[in-house]
Every structure is written in structure tokens, then in C-alpha cells.
C-alpha positions in Angstrom: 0.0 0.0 0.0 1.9 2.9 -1.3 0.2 6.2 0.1 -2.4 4.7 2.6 -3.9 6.6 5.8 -1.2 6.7 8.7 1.9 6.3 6.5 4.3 9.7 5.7 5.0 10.4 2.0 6.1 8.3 -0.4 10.2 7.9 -1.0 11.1 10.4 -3.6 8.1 12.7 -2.6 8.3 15.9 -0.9 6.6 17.0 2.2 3.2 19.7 1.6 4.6 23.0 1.9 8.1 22.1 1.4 7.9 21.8 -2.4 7.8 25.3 -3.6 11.6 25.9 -1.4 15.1 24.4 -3.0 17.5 22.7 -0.6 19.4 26.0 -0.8 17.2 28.5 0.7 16.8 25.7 3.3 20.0 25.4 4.4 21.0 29.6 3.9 17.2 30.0 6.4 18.8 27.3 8.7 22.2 29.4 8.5 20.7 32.3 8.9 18.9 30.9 12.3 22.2 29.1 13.7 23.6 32.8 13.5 20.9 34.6 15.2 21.1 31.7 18.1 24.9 32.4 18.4 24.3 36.0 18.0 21.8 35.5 21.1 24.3 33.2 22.9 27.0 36.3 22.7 24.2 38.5 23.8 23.5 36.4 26.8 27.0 36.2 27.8 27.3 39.5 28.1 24.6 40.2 30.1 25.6 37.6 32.2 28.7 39.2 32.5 27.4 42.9 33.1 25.2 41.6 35.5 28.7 40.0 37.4 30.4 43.1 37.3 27.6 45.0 38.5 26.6 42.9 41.2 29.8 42.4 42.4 30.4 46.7 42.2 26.8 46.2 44.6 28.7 44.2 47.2 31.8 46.3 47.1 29.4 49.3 47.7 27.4 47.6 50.9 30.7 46.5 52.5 32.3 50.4 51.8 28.6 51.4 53.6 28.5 48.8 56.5 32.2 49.8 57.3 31.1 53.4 57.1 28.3 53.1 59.9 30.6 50.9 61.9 33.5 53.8 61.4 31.0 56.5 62.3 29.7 54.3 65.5 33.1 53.6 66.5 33.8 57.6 66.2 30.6 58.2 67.9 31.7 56.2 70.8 35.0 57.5 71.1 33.7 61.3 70.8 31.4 60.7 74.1 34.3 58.7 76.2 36.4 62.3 75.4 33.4 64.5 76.3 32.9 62.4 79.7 36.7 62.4 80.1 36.8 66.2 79.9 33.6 66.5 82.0 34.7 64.1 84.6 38.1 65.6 84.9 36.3 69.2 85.6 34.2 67.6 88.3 37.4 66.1 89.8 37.6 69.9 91.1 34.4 70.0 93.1 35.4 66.5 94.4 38.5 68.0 95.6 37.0 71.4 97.1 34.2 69.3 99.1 36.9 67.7 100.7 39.0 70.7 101.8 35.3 72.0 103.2 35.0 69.0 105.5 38.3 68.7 106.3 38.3 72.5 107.0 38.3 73.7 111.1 36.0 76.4 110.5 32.6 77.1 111.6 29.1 75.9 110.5 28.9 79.6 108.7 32.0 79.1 107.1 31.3 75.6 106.0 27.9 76.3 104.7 29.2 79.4 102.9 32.2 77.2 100.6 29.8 74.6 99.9 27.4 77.4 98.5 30.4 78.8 96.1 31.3 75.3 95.4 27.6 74.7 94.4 27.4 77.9 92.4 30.7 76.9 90.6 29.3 73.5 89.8 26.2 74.9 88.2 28.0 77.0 86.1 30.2 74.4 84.7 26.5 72.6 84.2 25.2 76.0 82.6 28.7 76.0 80.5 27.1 72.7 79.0 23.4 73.6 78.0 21.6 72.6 81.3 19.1 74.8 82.1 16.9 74.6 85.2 13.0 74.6 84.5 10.8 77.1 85.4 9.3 75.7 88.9 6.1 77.8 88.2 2.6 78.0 85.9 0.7 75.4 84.2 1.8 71.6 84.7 3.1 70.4 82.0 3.5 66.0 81.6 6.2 66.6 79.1 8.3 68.6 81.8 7.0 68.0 84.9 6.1 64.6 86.7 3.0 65.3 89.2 3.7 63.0 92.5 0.5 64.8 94.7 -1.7 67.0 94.6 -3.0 69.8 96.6 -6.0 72.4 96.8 -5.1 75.4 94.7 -6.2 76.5 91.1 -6.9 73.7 89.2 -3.6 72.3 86.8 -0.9 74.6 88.3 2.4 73.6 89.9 1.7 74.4 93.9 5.3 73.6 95.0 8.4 72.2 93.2 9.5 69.3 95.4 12.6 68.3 93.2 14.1 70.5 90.5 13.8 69.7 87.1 16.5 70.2 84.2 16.9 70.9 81.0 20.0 70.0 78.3 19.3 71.8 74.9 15.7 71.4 74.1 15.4 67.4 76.3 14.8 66.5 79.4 17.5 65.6 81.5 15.1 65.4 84.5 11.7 66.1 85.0 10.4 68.7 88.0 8.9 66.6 90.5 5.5 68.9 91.2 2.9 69.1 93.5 0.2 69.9 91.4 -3.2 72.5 92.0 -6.5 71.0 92.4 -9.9 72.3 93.9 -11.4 70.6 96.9 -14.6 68.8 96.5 -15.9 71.2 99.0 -15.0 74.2 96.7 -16.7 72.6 93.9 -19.9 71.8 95.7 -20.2 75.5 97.3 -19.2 77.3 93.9 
């Protein structure tokens, strides 16, 4: 059975389609295609390499930046031991006038009068750094002051500082420990 359902051509017979093309443009279109795929292999290999270089240049570029913050922390560090040598070194002086006052014969009136110029030097070597006392006075305020009682007077006012409260810049070093105005239930009732 020469040409029967199921079988391929017959020998000597071209394929539908194939007839109207010669060998030659055959072989020059499959040419032409094994270029293009190497073309396309070069092409990938050098995107393959580009994308090498450039993410090795993205490592090189986090390690430079992760040395950089642990430079800066290291500086950071180093910065604040210096300032707290320098500050600690100043306060070495009070240290050393406190004990020449109690070691000192004089009298209680004496005494109490060095350890007020020793306290009014040591507050303005504080002031020489920023600190600033806050106002013990006026409105309370929870971002400055921390209420501990309260006590009849106009409502939300600061009736007596109880421990002094400090300021560094614009933060809180310490907050102003306040007692803190507030009218008596009997005031309320008769008003």
C-alpha cells in the first residue's frame, strides 16, 4: 500500500509545503537561524557578565557602607568617652573642694558658705554645657513636669516644686517633681 492513511509520503516525494523551497534556501534560512542563536548566545553572555560586574560593584558598595556606619559608630563612641573624660576631669575639682570644706576647722557659717560657692561653681560648669533649670512655676506640663501629689489650689498649676527639674538643649534631663493644683470637692460643691 503505497500512500495509505497513517503512513508519511512516499520515498522520492516531498513534504506539503516544502515543495515550492530548494534545498538552498533551506540550508542559507537554517544558517541564517544558527547565526541569530549564536548572535543571542554572545548576547546572553554578556549580560551575564554585566550583571557579574555590577553585582559584584553592589557588594563592594554595601561592605564600603557597612564599614562606614561601623567607622561612624566607633567615632561616635570615642567622641562621648572624650566628652565624659573632659567632664569628669572638671568635676574632679568640686570633688576635691568638698573635701578641703570637711576637712576645714571652721565654723558651720563658714562651711555652709564654701559649699554654696562650690555649688554655684558646679552649676556654672552645668550652665557652660546647655543645662538649664526649669521654670518651677505656671501650668503643669506631663512633658516637663512629673505630678507626684496634689494639693487644693487653682486647678492644673504647679503648687510647690518638690525636686528641680533640668533641661540639656531642648530634652529633658530630669523632669520637675510637682505638687500639682487642684480644687477641693468642697470648693466645687459651694461654687
Amino acid at each position: 500500500m503505497v500512500g495509505g492513511a497513517g503512513e508519511g509520503p512516499a520515498e522520492g516525494t516531498e513534504p506539503e509545503g516544502v515543495s515550492s523551497m530548494s534545498n538552498r534556501q533551506l540550508q542559507s534560512e537554517i544558517e541564517a537561524l544558527r547565526d541569530e542563536v549564536d548572535s543571542l548566545k554572545k548576547e546572553l553572555d554578556k549580560q551575564a557578565s554585566n550583571i557579574s560586574y555590577y553585582l559584584d560593584a553592589a557588594k563592594r558598595i554595601q561592605a564600603d557602607f557597612d564599614n562606614y556606619k561601623k567607622r561612624v559608630q566607633r567615632d561616635r563612641e570615642e567622641f562621648a568617652k572624650q566628652a565624659n573624660d573632659k567632664l569628669i576631669s572638671e568635676l574632679l575639682g568640686f570633688v576635691d573642694d568638698l573635701e578641703r570644706a570637711l576637712c576645714s576647722p571652721g565654723s558651720v557659717d563658714e562651711l555652709k558658705k564654701g559649699l554654696c560657692q562650690i555649688q554655684g561653681n558646679l552649676l556654672a560648669l552645668l550652665r557652660s554645657y546647655g543645662l538649664t533649670e526649669m521654670p518651677g512655676e505656671g501650668d503643669f506640663d506631663p512633658n516637663l513636669h512629673e505630678a507626684l501629689c496634689t494639693a487644693e489650689g487653682e486647678e492644673g498649676k504647679i503648687c510647690e516644686v518638690l525636686q528641680k527639674g533640668y533641661l540639656l538643649g531642648p530634652r529633658v534631663i530630669r523632669h520637675a517633681k510637682v505638687k500639682v493644683g487642684k480644687i477641693s470637692e468642697k470648693g466645687e460643691e459651694n461654687g
